[in-house]
C-alpha positions as CSV (number, residue, x, y, z in Angstrom):
1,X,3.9,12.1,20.7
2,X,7.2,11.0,19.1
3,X,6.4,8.6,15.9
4,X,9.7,7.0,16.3
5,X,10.1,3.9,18.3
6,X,11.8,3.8,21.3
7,X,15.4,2.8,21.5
8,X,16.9,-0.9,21.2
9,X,14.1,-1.6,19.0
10,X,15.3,-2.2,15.4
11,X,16.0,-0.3,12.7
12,X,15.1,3.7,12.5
13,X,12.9,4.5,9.6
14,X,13.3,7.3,8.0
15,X,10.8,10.0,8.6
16,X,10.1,10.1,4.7
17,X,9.2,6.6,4.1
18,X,5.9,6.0,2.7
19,X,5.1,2.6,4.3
20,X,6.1,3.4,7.6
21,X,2.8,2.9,10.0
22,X,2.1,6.6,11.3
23,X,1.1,6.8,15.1
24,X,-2.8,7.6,15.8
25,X,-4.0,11.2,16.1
26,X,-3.4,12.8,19.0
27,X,-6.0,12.2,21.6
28,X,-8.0,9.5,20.3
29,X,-8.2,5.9,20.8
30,X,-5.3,5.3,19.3
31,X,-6.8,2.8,16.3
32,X,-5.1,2.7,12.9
33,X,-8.3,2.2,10.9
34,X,-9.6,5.7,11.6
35,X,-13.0,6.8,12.9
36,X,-14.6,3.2,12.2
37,X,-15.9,1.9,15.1
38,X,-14.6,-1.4,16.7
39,X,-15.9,-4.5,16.3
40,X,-17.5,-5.6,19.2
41,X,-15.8,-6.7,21.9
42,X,-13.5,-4.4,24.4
43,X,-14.3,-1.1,23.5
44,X,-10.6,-0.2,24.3
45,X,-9.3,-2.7,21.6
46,X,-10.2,-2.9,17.7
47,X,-9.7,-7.0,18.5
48,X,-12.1,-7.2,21.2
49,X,-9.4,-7.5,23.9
50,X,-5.5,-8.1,22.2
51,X,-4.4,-9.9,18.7
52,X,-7.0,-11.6,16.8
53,X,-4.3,-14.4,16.8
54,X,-4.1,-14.9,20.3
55,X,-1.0,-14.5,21.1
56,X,0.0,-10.8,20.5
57,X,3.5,-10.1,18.5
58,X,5.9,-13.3,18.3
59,X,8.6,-11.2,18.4
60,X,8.4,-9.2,21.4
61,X,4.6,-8.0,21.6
62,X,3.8,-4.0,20.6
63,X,6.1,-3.1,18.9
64,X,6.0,0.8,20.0
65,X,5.9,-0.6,23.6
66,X,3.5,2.0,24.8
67,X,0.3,0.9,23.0
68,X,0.5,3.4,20.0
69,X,-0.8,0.0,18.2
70,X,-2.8,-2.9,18.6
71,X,-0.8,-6.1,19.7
72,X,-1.1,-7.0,15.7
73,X,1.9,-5.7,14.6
74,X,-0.1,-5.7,11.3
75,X,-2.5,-3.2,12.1
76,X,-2.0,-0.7,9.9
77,X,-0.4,-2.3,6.8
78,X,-1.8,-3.2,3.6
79,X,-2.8,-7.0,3.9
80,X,-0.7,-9.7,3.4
81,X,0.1,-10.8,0.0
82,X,-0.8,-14.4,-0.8
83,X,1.7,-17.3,-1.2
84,X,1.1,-17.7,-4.8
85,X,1.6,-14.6,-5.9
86,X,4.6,-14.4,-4.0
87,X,6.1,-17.5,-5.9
88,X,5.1,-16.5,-9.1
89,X,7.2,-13.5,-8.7
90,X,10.2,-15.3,-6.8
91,X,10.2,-17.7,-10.4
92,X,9.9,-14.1,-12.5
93,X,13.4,-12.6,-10.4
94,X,15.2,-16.3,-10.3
95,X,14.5,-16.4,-14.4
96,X,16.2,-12.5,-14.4
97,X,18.8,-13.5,-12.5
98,X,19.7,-16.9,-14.1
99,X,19.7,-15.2,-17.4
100,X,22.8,-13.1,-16.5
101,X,24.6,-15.4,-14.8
102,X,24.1,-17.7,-17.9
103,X,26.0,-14.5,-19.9
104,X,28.5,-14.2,-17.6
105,X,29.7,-18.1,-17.0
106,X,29.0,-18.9,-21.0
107,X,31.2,-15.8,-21.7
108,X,34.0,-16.8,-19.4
109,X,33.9,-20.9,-20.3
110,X,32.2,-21.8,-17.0
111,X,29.2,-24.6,-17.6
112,X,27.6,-26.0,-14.3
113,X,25.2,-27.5,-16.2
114,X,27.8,-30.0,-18.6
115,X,26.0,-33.7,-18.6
116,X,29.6,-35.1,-19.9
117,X,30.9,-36.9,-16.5
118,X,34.5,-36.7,-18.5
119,X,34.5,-33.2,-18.8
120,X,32.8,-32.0,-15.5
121,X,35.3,-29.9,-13.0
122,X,34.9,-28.9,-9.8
123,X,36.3,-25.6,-9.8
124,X,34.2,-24.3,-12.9
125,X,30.8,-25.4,-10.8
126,X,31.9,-23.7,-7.5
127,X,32.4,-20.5,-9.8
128,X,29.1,-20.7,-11.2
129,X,27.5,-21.6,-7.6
130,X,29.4,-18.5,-5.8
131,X,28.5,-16.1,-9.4
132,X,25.2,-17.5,-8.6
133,X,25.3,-16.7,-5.0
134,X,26.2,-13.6,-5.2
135,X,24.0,-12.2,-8.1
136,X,20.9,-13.0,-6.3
137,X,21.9,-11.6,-2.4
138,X,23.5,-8.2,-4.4
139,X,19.9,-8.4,-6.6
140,X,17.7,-8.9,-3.5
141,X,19.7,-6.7,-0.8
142,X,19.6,-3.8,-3.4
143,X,15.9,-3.7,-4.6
144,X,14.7,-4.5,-1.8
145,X,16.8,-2.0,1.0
146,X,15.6,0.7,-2.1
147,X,11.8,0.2,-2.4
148,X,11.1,-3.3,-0.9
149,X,10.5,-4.4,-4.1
150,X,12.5,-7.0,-6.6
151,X,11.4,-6.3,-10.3
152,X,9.1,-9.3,-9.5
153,X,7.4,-8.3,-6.7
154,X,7.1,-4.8,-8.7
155,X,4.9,-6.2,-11.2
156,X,2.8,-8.0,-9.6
157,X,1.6,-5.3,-6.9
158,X,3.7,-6.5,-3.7
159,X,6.5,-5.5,-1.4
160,X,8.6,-6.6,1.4
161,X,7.6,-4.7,4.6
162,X,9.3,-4.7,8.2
163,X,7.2,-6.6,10.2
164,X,8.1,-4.5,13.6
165,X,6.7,-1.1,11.7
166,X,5.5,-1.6,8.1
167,X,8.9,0.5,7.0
168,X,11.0,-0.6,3.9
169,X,14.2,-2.9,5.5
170,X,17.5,-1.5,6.1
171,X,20.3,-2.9,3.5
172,X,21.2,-5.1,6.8
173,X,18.1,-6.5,6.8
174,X,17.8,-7.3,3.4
175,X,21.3,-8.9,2.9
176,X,20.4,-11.4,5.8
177,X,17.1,-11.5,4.1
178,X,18.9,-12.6,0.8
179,X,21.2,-14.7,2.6
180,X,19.3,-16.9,4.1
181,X,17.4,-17.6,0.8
182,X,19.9,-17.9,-1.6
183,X,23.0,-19.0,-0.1
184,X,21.9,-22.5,0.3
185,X,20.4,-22.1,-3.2
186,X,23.3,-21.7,-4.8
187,X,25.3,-24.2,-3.4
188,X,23.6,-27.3,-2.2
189,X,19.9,-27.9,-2.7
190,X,18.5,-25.5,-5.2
191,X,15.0,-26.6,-5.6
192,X,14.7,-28.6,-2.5
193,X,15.9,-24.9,-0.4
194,X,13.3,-22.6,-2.3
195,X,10.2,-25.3,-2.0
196,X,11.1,-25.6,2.0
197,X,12.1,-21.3,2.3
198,X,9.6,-19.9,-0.2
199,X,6.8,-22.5,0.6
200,X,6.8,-22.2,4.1
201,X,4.9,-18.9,4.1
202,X,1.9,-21.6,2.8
203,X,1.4,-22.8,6.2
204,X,3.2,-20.5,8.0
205,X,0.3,-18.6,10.7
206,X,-0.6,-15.6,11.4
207,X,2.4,-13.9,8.7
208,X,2.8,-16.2,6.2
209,X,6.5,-15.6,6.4
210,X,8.9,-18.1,4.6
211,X,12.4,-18.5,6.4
212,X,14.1,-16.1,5.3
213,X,11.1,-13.8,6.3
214,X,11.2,-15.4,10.1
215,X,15.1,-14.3,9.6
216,X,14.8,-11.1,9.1
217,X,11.8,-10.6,11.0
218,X,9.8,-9.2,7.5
219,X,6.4,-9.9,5.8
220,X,5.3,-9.5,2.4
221,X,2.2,-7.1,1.8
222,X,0.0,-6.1,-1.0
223,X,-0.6,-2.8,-2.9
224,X,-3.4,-4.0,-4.8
């Protein structure tokens, strides 16, 4: 059986990524968890009959359209990492980031941040925002297309995974990823943007994804 999924349904891991879910042995039931028996319930399903949500995949159902999975396009991943965790390390890459763009707009004169209504102009803040802007989609699109891992999420045992197959997102996926989180940051509501993006994966059933997750269609799992 082919391991890749079938066409006109995302992105085409590479064979060689470690996190990509494999398909189940030939000839057995087809369950991700092995030779463990199901809980009880239908005996064809490690659920007992379909998700253990309910509802199946919110994005389109099995993801390998033939039933290679369960409905749970989690099955098979490494569980989902929890929401504080996730911001500590968010505050860990935003501290990285803001500590070069502080070198960079000190070194060429630009200060966001002067409290002297005389001496603020416009076109020095927009510079900072778009230095800003850009810093954190280039650091986000790039460490996370590489490993699915920031420096953040590195240290504190998590990654980014594609929700669709558990694989490590394209750089496509990752910019609109970024995007979506730090474009607004940047430019118009800073800490209201990351409480609503970021803390929406505290309420946010069964993925705990935060926007910019539901955007790119990603999760956030642990390796710990």
């Amino acid at each position: 059986m082919s391991s890749e999924p079938p066409p006109g349904s995302g992105q085409q891991p590479p064979e060689d990524d470690p996190f990509r879910k494999q398909p189940p042995p030939p000839g057995g039931e087809g369950s991700p968890y092995g030779s463990q028996p199901p809980p009880p319930g239908d005996a064809g399903s490690p659920y007992g009959g379909g998700s253990p949500y309910g509802g199946g995949d919110p994005y389109g159902g099995d993801p390998y359209g033939g039933g290679s999975y369960p409905n749970d396009p989690l099955a098979g991943m490494p569980p989902l990492a929890g929401s504080g965790k996730r911001t500590l390390a968010r505050i860990i890459d935003m501290i990285l980031v803001a500590i070069v763009v502080w070198l960079l707009t000190w070194g060429f004169g630009v200060n966001e941040y002067d409290v002297d209504p005389d001496k603020v102009e416009y076109g020095k803040s927009f510079t900072q925002s778009l230095i800003t802007a850009v810093l954190y989609i280039a650091y986000d699109t790039v460490m996370i297309s590489r490993s699915g891992q920031t420096l953040g999420k590195k240290w504190l045992g998590m990654r980014v995974a594609n929700l669709e197959n558990g694989s490590t997102p394209s750089v496509q996926t990752s910019l609109t990823r970024a995007a979506v989180l730090w474009i607004p940051f940047a430019f118009c509501c800073a800490c209201v943007w990351t409480a609503i993006s970021g803390g929406w994966s505290f309420f946010d059933k069964p993925y705990k994804q935060g926007l910019h997750d539901k955007a790119a269609k990603t999760v956030v799992v642990s390796l710990n």
